[in-house]
Wavefront OBJ file of the C-alpha trace (Angstrom):
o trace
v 0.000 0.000 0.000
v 1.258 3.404 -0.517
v 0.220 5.982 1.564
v 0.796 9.338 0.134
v 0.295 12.650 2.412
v 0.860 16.391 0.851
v -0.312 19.845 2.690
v 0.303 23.504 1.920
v -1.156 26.442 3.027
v -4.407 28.194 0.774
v -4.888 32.400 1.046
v -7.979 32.130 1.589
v -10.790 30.903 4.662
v -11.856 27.329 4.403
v -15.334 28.660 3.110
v -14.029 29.495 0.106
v -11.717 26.768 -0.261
v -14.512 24.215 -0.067
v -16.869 26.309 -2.717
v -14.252 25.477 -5.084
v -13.323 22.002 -4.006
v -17.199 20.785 -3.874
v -16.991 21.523 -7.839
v -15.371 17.956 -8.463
v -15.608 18.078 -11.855
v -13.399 21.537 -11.761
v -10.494 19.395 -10.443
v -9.230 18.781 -13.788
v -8.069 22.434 -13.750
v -6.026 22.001 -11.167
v -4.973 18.346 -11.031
v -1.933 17.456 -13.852
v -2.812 13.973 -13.206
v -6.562 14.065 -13.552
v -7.285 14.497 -17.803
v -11.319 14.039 -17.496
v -14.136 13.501 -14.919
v -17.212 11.901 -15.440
v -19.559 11.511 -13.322
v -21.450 7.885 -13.457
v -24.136 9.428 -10.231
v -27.148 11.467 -10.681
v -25.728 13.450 -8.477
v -22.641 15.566 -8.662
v -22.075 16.381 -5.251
v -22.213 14.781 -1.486
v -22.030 11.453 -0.418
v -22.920 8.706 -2.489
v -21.431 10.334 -5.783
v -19.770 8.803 -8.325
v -17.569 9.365 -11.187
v -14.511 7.813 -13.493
v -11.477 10.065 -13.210
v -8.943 9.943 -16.296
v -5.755 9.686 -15.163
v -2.326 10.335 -16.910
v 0.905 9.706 -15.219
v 3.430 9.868 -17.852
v 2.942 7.281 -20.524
v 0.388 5.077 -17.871
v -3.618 6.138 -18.091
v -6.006 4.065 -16.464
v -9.688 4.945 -15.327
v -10.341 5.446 -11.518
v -13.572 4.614 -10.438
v -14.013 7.162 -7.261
v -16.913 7.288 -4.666
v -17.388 10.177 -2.221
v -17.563 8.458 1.222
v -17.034 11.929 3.261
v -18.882 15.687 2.556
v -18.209 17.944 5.327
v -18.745 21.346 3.846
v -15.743 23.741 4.597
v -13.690 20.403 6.522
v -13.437 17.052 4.634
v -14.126 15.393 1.212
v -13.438 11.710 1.461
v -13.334 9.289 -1.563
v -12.997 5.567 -1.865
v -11.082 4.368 -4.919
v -12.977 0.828 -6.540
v -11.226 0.542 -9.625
v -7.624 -0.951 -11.448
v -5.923 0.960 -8.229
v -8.337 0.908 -4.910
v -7.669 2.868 -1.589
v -8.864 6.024 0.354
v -8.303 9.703 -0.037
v -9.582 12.446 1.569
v -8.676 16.268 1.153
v -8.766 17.887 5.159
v -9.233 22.027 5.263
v -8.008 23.603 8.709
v -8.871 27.261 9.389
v -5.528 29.544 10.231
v -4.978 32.818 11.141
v -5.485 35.840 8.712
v -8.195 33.768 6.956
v -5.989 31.489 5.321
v -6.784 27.385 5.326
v -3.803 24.431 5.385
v -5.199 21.960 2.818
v -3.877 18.306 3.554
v -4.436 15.737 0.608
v -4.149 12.132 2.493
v -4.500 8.676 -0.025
v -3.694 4.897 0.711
v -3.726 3.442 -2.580
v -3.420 -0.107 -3.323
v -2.055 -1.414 -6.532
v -3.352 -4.714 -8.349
v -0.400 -7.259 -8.691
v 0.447 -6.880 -12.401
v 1.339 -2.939 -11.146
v 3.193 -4.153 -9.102
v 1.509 -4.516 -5.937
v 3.782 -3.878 -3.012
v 6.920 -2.938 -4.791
v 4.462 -0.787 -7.681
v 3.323 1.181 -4.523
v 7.068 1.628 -4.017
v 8.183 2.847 -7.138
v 4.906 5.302 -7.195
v 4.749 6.816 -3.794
v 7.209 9.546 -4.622
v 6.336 10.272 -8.354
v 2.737 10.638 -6.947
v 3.788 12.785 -3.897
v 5.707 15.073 -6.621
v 2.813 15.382 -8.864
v 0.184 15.830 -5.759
v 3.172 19.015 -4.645
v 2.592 20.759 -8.184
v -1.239 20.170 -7.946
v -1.354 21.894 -4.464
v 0.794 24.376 -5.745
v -2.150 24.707 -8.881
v -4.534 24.779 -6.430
v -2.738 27.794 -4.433
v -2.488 29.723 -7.906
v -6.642 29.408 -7.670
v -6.435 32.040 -4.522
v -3.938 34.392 -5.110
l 1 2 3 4 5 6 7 8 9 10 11 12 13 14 15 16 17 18 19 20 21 22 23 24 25 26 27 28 29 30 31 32 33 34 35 36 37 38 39 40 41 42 43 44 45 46 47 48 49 50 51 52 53 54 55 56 57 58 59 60 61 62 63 64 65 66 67 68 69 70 71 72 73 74 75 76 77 78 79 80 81 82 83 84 85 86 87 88 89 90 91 92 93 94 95 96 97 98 99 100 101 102 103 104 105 106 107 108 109 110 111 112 113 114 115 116 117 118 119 120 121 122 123 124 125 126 127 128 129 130 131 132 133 134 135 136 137 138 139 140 141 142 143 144
């Protein structure tokens, strides 16, 4: 399993934050990883949604299926990964001072055994944590 954690620190309150992040399918704008979203739900927000994710990591594209497991408006969006790779995310918004929010993007992701499997989640670990850096840093650019 690899278990992947980023942070950095948002200018703006976690109120705002959130009205962005509850727009899944505007993560493609900020995500390098993330070419598409479609959503496979009725419903495009909350708990209970669900959508296939396009994702590029240099030559490798696979479909993730994703299901949002966690909606707690201006706090936590939690996601449960049930395709090729399966896992947990969740994206964690803590107010600071001078209205600014630290954004924490935690993932255990478990790779299928002709990835890899144990040693896959070795070899990705750090080429995901470097492309989950330059999203955050995307994500920043969004509230400056």
């Amino acid at each position: 399993m690899a278990h992947i954690v980023v942070s950095t620190v948002l200018a703006a309150p976690p109120g705002e934050v959130w009205a962005d992040l509850s727009n899944i399918a505007s993560h493609v704008e900020w995500m390098a990883d993330a070419a598409s979203i479609r959503f496979t739900s009725d419903r495009t927000d909350g708990p209970g949604t669900t959508f296939d994710c396009e994702t590029r990591v240099g030559p490798l594209s696979l479909t993730d299926h994703m299901e949002i497991t966690r909606w707690e408006p201006g706090r936590r969006m939690g996601v449960r990964h049930v395709g090729i790779v399966t896992g947990a995310g969740e994206f964690r918004l803590k107010p600071l001072r001078r209205g600014r929010t630290k954004f924490t993007w935690d993932e255990r992701l478990v790779f299928p055994w002709w990835m890899g499997g144990v040693v896959g989640s070795v070899v990705a670990a750090p080429v995901l944590k470097a492309i989950w850096r330059r999203n955050l840093r995307n994500l920043a650019d969004r509230f400056t």
